[in-house]
Backbone bond lengths (Angstrom), bond angles and torsions (degrees), N, CA, C in turn:
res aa  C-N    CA-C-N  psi(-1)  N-CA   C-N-CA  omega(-1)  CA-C   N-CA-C  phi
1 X - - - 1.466 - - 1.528 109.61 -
2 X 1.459 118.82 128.58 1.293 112.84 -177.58 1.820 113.41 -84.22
3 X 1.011 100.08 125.14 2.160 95.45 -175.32 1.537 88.00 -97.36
4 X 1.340 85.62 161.14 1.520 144.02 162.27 1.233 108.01 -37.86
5 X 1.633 132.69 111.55 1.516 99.22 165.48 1.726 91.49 -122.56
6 X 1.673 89.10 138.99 1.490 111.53 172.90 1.228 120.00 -123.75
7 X 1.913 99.21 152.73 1.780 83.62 -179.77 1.572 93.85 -119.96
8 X 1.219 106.82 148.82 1.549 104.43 168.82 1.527 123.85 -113.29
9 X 1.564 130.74 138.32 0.845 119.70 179.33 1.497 126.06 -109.66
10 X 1.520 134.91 168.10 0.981 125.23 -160.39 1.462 120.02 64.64
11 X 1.328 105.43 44.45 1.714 104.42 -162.76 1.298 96.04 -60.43
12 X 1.595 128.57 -62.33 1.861 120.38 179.75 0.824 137.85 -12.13
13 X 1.951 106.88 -42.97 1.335 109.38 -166.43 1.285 133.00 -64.72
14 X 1.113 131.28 -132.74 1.320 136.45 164.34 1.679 103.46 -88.09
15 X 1.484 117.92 -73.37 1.224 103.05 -170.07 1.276 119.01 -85.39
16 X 1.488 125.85 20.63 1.329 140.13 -174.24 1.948 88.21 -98.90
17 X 0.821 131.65 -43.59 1.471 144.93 153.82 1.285 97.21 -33.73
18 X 1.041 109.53 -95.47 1.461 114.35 -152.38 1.901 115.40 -67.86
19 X 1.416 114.03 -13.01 1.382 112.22 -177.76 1.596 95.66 -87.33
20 X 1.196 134.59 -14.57 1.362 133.97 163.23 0.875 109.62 -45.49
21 X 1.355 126.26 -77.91 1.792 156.69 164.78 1.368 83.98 -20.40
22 X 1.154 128.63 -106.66 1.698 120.02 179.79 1.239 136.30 -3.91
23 X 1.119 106.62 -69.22 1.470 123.84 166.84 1.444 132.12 -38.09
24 X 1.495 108.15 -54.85 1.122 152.95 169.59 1.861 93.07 -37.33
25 X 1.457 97.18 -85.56 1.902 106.01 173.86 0.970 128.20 -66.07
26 X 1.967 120.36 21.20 1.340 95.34 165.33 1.720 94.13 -130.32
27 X 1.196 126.23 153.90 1.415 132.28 -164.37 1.401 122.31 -98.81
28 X 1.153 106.62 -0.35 1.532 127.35 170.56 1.524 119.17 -86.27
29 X 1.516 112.89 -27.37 0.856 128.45 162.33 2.059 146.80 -81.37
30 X 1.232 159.31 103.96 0.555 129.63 143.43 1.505 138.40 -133.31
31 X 1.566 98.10 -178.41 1.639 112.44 -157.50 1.499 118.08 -64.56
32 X 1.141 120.48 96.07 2.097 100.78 -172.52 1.189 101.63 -107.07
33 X 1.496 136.85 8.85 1.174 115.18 144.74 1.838 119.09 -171.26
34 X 1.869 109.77 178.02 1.613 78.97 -167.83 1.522 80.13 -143.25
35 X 1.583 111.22 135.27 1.248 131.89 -176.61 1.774 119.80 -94.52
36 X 1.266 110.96 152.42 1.787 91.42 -175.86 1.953 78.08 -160.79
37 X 1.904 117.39 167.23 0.900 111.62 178.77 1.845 116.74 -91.46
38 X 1.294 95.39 -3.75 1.036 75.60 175.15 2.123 95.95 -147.52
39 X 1.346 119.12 152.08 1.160 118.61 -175.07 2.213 130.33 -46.02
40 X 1.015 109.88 118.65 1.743 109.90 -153.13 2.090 84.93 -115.14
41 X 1.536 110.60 119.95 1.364 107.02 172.49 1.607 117.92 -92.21
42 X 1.787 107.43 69.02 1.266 106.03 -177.82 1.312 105.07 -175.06
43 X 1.474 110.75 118.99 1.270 117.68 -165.46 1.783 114.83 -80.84
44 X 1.521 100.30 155.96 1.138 114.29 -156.38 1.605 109.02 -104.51
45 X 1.136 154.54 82.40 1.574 137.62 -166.14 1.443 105.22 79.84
46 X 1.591 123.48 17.93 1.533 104.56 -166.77 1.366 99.79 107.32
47 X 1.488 143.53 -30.90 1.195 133.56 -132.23 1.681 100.77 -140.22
48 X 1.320 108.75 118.40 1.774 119.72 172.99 1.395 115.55 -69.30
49 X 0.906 134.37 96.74 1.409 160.65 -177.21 1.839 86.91 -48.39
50 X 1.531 108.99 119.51 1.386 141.98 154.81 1.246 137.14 -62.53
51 X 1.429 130.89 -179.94 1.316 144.61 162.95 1.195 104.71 -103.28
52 X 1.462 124.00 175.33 1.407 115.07 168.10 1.250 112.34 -101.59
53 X 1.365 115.25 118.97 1.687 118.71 -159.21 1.411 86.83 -132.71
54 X 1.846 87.40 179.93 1.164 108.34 164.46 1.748 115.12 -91.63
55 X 1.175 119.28 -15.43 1.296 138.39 157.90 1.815 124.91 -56.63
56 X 1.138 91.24 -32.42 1.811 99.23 178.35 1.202 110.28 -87.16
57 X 1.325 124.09 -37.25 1.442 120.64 179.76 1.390 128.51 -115.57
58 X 1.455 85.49 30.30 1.881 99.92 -178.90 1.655 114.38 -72.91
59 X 1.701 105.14 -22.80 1.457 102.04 -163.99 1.739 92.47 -108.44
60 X 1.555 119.05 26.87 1.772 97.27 -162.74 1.269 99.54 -114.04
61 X 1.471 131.13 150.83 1.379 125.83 169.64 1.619 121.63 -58.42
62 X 1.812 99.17 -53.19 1.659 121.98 -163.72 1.433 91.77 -117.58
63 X 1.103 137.21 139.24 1.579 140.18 132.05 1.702 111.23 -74.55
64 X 1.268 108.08 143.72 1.195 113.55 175.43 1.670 117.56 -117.41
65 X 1.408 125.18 107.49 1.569 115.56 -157.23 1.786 106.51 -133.32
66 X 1.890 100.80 108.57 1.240 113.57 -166.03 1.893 88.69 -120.50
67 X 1.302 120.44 72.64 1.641 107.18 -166.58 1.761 87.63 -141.32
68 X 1.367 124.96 -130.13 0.843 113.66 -150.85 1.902 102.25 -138.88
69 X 1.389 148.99 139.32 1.543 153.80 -97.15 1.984 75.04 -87.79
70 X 1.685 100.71 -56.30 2.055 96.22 175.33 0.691 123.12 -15.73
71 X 1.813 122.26 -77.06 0.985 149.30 173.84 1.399 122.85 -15.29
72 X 1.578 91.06 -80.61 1.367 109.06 -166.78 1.977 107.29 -69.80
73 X 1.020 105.98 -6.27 1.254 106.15 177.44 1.595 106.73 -96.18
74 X 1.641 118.41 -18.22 1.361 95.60 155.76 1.442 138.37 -98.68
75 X 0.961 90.96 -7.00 1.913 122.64 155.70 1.757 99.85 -42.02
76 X 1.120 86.06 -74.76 2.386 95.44 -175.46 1.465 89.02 -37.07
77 X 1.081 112.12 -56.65 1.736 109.33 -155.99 1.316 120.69 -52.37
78 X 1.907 106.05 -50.37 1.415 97.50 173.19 1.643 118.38 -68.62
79 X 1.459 117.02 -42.02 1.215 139.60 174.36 1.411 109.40 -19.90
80 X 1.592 119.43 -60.51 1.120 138.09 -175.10 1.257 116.50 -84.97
81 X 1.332 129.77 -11.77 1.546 144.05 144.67 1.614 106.58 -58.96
82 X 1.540 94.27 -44.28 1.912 78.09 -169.38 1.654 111.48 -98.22
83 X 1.217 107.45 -1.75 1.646 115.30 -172.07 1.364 109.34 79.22
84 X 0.912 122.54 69.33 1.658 122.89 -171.13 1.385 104.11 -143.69
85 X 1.358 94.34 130.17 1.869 103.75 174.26 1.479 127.71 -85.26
86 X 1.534 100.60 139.89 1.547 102.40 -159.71 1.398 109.31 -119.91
87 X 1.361 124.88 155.52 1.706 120.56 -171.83 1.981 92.63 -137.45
88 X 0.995 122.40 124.09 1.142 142.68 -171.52 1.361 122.61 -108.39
89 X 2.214 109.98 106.56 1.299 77.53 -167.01 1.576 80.76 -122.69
90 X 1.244 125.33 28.01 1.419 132.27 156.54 1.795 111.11 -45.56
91 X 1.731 102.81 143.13 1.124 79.96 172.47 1.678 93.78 -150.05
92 X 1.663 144.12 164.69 1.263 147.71 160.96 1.406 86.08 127.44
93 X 0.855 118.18 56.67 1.895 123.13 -173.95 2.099 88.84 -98.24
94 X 1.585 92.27 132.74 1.801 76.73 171.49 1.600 97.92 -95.61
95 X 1.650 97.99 -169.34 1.465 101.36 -173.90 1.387 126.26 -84.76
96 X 1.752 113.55 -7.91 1.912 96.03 130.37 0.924 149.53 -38.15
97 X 1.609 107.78 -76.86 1.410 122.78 166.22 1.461 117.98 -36.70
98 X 1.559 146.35 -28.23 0.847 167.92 -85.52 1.673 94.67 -155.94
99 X 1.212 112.20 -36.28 1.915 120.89 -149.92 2.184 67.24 -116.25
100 X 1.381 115.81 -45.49 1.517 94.47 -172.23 1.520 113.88 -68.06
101 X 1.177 114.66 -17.83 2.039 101.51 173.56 1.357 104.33 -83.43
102 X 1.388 119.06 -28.69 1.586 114.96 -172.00 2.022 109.37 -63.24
103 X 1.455 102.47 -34.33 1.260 103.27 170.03 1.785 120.01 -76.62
104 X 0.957 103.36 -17.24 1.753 123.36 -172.16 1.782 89.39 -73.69
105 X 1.436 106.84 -46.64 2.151 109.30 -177.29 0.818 91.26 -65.99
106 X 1.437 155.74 -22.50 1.733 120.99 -177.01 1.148 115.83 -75.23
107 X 1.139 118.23 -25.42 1.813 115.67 172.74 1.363 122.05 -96.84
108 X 1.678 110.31 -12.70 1.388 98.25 -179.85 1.417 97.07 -157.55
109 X 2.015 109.34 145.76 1.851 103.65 163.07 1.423 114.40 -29.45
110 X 1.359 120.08 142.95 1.384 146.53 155.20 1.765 104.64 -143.84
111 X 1.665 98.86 122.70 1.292 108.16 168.61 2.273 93.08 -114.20
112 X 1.438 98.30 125.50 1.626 111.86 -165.29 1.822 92.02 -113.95
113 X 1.095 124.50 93.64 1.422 126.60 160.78 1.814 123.99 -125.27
114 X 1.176 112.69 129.82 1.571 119.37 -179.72 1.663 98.57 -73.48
115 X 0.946 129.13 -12.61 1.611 136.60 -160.73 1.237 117.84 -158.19
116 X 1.286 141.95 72.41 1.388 138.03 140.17 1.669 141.18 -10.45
117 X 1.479 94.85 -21.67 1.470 101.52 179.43 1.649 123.72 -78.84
118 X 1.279 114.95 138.50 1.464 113.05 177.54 1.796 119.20 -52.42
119 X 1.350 95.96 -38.65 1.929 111.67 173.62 1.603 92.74 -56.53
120 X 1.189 116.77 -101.53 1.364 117.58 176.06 1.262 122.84 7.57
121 X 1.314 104.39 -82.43 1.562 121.13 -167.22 1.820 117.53 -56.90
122 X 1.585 102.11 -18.72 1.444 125.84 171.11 1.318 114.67 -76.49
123 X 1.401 118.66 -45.30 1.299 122.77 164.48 1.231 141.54 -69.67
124 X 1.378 98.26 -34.06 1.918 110.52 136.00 1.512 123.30 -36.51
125 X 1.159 137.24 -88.72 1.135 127.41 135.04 1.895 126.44 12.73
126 X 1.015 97.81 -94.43 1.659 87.23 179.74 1.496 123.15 -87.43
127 X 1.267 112.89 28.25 1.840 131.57 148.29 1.655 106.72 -81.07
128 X 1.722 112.67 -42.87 1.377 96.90 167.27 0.986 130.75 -86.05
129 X 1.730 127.34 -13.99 0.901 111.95 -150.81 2.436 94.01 -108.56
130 X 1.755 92.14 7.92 1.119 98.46 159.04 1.383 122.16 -95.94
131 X 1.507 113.70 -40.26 1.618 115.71 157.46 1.423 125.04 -16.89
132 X 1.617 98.54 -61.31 1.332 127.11 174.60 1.663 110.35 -39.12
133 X 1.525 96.06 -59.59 1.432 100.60 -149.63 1.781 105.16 -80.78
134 X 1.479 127.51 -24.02 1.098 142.37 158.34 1.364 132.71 -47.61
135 X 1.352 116.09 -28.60 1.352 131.66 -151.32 1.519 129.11 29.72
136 X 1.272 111.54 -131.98 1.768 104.23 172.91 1.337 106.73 -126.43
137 X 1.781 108.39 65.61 1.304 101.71 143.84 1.261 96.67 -133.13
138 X 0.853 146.93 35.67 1.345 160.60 140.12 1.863 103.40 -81.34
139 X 1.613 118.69 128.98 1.280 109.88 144.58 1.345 129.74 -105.82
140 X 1.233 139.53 -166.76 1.535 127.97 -163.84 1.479 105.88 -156.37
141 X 1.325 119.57 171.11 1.394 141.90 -177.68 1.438 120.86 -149.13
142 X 1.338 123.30 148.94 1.612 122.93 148.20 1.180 108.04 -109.76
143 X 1.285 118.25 150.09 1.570 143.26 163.76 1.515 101.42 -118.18
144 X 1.525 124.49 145.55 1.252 127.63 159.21 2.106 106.50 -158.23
145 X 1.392 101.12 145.86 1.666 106.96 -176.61 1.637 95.51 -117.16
146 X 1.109 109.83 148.69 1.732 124.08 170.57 1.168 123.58 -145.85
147 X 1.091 145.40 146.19 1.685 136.94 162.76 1.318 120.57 -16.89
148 X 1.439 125.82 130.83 1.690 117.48 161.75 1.247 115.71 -23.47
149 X 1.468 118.60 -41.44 1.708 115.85 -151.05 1.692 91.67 -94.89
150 X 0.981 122.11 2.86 1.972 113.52 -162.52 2.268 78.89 -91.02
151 X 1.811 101.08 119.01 1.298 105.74 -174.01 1.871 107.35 -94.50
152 X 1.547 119.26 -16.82 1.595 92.26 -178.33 1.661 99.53 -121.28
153 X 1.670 101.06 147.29 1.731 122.22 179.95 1.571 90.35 -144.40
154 X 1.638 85.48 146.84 1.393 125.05 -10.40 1.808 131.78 -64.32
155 X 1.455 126.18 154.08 1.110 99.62 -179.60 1.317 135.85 -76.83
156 X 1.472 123.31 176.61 1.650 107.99 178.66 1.390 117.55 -51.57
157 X 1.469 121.38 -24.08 1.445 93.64 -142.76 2.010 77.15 -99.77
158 X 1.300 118.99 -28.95 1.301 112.95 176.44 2.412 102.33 -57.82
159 X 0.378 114.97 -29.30 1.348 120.67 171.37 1.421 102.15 -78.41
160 X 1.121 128.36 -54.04 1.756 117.92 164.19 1.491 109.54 -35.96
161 X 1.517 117.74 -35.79 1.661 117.98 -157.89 1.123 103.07 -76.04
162 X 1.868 110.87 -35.62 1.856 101.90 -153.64 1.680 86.54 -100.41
163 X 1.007 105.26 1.57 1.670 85.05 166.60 1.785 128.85 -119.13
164 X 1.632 82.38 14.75 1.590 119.12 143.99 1.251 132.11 -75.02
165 X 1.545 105.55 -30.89 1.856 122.20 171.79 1.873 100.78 -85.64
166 X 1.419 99.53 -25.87 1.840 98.75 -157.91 1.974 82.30 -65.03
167 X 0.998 102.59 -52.52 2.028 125.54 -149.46 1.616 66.81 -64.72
168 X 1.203 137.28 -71.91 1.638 102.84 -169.56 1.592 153.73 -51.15
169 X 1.213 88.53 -21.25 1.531 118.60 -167.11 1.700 79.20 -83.08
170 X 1.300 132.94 -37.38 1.554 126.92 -143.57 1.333 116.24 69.90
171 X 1.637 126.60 35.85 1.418 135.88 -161.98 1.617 90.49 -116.55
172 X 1.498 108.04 153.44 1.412 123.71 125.05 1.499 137.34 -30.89
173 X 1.335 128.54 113.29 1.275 132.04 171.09 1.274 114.82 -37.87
174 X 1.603 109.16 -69.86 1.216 119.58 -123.83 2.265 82.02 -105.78
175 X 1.150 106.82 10.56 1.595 127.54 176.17 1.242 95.44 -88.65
176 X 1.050 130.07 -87.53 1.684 151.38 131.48 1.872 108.12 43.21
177 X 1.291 90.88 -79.00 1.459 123.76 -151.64 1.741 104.05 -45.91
178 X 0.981 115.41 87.58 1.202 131.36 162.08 1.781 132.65 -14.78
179 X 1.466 140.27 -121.26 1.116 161.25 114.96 1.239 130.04 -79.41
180 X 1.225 123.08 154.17 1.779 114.16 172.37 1.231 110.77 -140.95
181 X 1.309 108.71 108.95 1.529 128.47 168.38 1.184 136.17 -82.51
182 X 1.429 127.92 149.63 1.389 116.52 -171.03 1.414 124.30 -163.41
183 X 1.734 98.17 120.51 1.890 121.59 -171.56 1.009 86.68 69.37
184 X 1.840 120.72 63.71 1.218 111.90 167.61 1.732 99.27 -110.48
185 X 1.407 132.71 159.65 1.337 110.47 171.05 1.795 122.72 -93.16
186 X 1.608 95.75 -9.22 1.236 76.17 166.48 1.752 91.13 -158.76
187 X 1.544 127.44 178.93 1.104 108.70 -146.51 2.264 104.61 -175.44
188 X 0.679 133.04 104.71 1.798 146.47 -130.40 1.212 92.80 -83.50
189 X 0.837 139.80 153.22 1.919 167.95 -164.99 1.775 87.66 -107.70
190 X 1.234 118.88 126.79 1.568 128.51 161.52 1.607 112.09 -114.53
191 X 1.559 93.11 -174.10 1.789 102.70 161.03 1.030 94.49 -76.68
192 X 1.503 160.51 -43.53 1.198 126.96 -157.64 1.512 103.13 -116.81
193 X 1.515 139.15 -161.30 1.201 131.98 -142.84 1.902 100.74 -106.77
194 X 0.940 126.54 94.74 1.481 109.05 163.49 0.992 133.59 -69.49
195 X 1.352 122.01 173.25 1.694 132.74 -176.45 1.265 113.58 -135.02
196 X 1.075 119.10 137.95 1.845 133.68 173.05 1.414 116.81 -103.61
197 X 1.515 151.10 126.64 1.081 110.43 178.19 1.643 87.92 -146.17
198 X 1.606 110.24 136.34 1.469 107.23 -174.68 1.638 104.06 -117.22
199 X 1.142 109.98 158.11 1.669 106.64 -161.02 1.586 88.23 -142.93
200 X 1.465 111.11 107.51 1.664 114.99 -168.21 1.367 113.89 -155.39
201 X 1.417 154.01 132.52 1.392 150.61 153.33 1.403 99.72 81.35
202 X 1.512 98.54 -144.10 1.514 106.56 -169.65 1.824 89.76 -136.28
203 X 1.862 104.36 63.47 1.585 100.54 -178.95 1.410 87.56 -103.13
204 X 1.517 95.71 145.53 1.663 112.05 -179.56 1.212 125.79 -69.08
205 X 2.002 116.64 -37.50 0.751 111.59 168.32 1.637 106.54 172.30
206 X 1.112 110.59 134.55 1.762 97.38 -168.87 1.866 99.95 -149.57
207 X 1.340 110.93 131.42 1.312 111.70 -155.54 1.602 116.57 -134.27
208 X 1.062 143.43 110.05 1.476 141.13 -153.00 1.777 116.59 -134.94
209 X 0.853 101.60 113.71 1.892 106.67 178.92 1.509 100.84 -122.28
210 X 1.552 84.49 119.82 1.964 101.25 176.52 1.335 106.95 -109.52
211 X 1.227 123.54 158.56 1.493 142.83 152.64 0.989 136.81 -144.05
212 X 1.891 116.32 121.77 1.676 109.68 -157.66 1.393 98.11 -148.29
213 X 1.489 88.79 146.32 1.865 114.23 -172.54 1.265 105.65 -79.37
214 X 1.178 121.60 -26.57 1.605 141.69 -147.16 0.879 128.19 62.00
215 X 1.997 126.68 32.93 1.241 140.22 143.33 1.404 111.93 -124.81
216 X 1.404 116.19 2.10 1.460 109.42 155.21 1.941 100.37 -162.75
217 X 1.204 92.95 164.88 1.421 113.82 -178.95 1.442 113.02 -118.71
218 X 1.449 127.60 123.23 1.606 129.19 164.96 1.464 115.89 -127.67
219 X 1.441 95.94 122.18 1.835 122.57 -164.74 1.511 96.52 -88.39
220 X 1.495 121.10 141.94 0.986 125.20 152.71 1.740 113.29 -134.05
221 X 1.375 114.60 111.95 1.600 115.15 -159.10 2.033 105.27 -117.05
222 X 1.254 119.96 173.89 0.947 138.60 150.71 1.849 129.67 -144.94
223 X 0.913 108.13 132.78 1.752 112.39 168.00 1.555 112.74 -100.29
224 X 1.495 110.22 145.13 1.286 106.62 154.40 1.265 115.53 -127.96
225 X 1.375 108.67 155.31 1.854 104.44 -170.08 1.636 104.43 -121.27
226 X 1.615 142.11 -12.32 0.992 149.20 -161.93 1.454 103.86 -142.04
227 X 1.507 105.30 125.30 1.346 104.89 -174.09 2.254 112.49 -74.45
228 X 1.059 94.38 -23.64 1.225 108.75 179.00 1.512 110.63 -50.64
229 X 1.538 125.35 -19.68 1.103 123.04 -175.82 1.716 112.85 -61.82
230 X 1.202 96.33 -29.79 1.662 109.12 177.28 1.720 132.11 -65.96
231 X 1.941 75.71 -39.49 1.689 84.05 -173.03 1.363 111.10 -105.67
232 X 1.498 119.85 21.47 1.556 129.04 179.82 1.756 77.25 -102.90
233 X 1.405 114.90 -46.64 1.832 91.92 -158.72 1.835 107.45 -80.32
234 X 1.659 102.56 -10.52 1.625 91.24 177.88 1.864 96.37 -80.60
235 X 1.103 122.15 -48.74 1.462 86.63 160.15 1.175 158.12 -68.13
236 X 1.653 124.00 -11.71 1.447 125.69 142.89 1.761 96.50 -44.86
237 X 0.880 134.14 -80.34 1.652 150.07 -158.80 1.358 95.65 -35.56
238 X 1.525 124.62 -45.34 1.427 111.72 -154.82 1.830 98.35 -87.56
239 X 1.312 120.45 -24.83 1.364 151.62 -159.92 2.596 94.29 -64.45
240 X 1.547 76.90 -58.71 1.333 92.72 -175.63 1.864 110.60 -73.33
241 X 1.303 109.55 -22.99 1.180 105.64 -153.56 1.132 93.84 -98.94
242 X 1.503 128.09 -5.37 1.520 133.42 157.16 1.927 130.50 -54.77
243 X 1.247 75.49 2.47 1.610 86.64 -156.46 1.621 88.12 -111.79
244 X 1.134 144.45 -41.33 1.377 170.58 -130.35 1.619 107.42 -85.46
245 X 1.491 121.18 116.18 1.304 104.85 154.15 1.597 138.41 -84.39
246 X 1.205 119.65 160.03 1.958 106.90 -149.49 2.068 92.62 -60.73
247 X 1.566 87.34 161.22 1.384 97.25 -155.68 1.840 87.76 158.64
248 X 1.762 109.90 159.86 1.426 114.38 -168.40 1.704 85.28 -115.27
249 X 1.547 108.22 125.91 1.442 105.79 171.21 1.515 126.98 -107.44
250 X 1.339 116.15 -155.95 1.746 98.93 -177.49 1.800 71.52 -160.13
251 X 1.599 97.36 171.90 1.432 109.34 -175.38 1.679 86.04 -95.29
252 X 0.990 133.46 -0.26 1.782 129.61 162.16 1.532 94.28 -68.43
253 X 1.300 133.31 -39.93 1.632 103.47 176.96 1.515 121.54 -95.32
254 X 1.176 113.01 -8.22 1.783 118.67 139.36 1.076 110.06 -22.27
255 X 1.452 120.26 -74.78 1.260 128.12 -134.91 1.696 112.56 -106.21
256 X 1.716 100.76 -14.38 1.060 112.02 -175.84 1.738 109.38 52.06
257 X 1.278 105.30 69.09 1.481 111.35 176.40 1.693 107.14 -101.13
């Protein structure tokens, strides 16, 4: 059977950790190399942890890049020098950076998701397709909780949500975009979209989109309890996105939702 070869970067991190672990257990897959920003003398799975070169990812099919908006933007660069497909699960990208991966997909796969998870990506989905169904007399909110250590809010995948409410309305996001509050306990519904964002323990991830007329309220939430949920779907993601001609993807065409 011919595998997969991926490289992942940010191996240290948290999900550079744990997409190893992944990787690792599935046999279709393997690891050809492991990226970090700065040089680490201690191998990882077998494997001496890199720079991000053109040397590290010369032999990989998919790169896998969960590090930080820098990063991953110099990642595209070589990526797209070497023709290599990339799955993105970076997220606090502003709306430059944002227009620079979209130009980076014309020459090469990019799968771009704040959330990897199948839950998630479902709830995406029926945030718009409740947006939709509400119109604008309904107003709305995000709430989202993360680990102490998780550093930008709101998070991606809560920014996946309200521009899950924007895509319903047929609105502008970045029109949209509300206030953003933070470790607040509680927090007001506007005309435009707010954000909550609590930064506490070691919770993985907990995610909530409301909408209220002001005679009723309808919640649509998710929890996650295993970080693996992320790095099982960036490898489905990287698996599919091998197949892919360049173009900017979403784990909605994964999943074909």
């Amino acid at each position: 059977m011919n595998k997969l070869n991926i490289s992942i970067t940010g191996c240290m991190g948290r999900m550079g950790r744990q997409l190893i672990l992944s990787a690792k257990k599935d046999k279709s897959i393997k690891i050809i190399s492991l990226t970090e920003n700065k040089l680490i003398n201690k191998k990882l799975v077998g494997i001496l942890p890199e720079l991000n070169t053109d040397k590290a990812f010369k032999k990989t099919n998919v790169i896998i890049d969960f590090t930080i908006p820098k990063c991953t933007l110099e990642v595209l660069k070589i990526a797209t020098k070497l023709k290599k497909s990339v799955v993105i699960g970076t997220t606090g990208f502003t709306k430059k950076q944002e227009s620079l991966i979209q130009k980076h997909s014309k020459k090469i796969p990019i799968l771009k998701a704040g959330n990897m998870s199948l839950g998630i990506n479902l709830l995406m989905f029926l945030t718009e397709l409740t947006s939709k169904s509400l119109g604008d007399k309904f107003l709305s909110k995000v709430y989202e909780v993360h680990h102490k250590h998780k550093k930008d809010h709101p998070s991606g995948t809560a920014l996946m949500l309200g521009k899950g409410i924007a895509t319903g309305k047929n609105k502008d996001f970045y029109k949209l975009f509300g206030k953003k509050y933070f470790n607040k306990k509680h927090f007001p519904y506007g005309k435009k979209i707010n954000f909550n964002s609590i930064r506490k323990g070691a919770v993985i991830g907990e995610h909530e989109v409301k909408f209220s007329s002001g005679k009723e309220i309808i919640t649509l939430n998710h929890e996650a309890f295993d970080r693996s949920l992320y790095s099982e779907g960036a490898i489905t993601a990287a698996k599919w996105l091998n197949k892919q001609k360049p173009g900017l993807y979403s784990m909605r065409n994964v999943l074909e939702f």
